[in-house]
C-alpha positions in Angstrom: 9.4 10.9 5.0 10.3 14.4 4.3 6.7 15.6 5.3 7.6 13.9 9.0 10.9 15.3 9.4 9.9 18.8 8.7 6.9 18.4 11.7 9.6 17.2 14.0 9.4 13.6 13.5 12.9 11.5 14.0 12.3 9.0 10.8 14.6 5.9 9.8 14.4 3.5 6.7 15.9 0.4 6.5 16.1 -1.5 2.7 14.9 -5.0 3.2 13.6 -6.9 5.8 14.9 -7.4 9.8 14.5 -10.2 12.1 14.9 -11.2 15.3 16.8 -9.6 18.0 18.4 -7.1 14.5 15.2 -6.4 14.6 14.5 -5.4 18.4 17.4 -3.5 18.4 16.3 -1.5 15.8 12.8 -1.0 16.6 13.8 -0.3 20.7 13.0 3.2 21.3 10.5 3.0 18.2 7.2 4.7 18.9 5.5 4.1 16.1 6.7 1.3 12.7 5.6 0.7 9.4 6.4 -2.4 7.9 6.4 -4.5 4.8 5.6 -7.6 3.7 8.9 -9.7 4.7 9.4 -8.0 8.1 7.9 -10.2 10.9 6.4 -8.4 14.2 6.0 -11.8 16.4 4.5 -12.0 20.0 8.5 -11.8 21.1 9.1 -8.9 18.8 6.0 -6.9 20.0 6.9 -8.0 23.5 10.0 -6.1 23.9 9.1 -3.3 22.7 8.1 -0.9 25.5 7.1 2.3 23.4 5.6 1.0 21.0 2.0 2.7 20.2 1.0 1.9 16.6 2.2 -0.4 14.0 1.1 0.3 10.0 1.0 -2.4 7.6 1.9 -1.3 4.1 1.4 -4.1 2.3 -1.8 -6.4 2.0 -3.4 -7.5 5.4 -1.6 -7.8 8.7 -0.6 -11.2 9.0 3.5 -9.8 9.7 1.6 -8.6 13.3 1.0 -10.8 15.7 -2.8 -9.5 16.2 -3.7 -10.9 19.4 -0.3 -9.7 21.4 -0.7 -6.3 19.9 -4.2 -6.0 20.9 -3.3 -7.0 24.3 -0.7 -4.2 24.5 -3.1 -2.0 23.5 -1.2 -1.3 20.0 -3.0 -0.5 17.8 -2.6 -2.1 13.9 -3.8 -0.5 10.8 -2.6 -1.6 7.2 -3.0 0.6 3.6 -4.9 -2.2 1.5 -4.4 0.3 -1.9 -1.0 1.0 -1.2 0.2 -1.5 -3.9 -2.8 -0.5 -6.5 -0.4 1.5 -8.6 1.7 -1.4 -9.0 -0.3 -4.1 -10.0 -2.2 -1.8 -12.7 1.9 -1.4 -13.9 2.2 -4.9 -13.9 -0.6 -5.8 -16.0 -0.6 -3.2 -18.5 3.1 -4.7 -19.3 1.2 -7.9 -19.3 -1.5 -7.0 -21.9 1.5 -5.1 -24.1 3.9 -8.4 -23.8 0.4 -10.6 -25.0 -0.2 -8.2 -27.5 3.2 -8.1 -29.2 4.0 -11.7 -28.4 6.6 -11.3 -27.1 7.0 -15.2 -25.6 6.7 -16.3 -29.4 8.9 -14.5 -30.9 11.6 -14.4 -28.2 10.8 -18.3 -28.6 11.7 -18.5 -32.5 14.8 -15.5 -31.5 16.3 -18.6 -29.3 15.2 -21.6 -31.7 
């Protein structure tokens, strides 16, 4: 974010996920949004948005983007498919550390 801001760029973060005409009114004079997982760009979404020129997925896939409107818009829809590598190694090396020490037995006998 801070890399944008110092080229110029006018960038805005919103914690969890918009919908709907929230959403519109957000995005109106957005040129160019990233999304997550949980926020929704639907054909009426995409619609109403005049300046939009690219939309970036950061999440697995692009099924939030309504592929075919965008395409017809001429919107172009590009995801980061490693973007949430770091976390899943995270997740399973606390997996393999939990199996190892058992930690579901013996917080099992803790509660018997």
């Amino acid at each position: 974010v801070e890399m944008l801001e110092n080229e110029g760029f006018t960038v805005e973060t919103v914690a969890g996920a918009l919908q709907g005409a929230e959403l519109v009114e957000k995005l109106k004079d957005a040129r160019v949004v990233g999304v997550r997982s949980k926020t929704k760009l639907t054909a009426e979404v995409l619609e109403s948005l005049k300046k939009l020129m690219c939309v970036g997925c950061f999440c697995i896939g692009t099924d939030q983007t309504d592929l075919p409107v965008a395409e017809s818009k001429a919107i172009p829809v590009f995801n980061s498919p490693f973007s949430n590598s770091r976390s899943v190694a995270e997740l399973i090396i606390s997996c393999v550390i939990s199996l190892a020490r058992q930690l579901t037995v013996r917080s099992a006998e803790m509660h018997a």
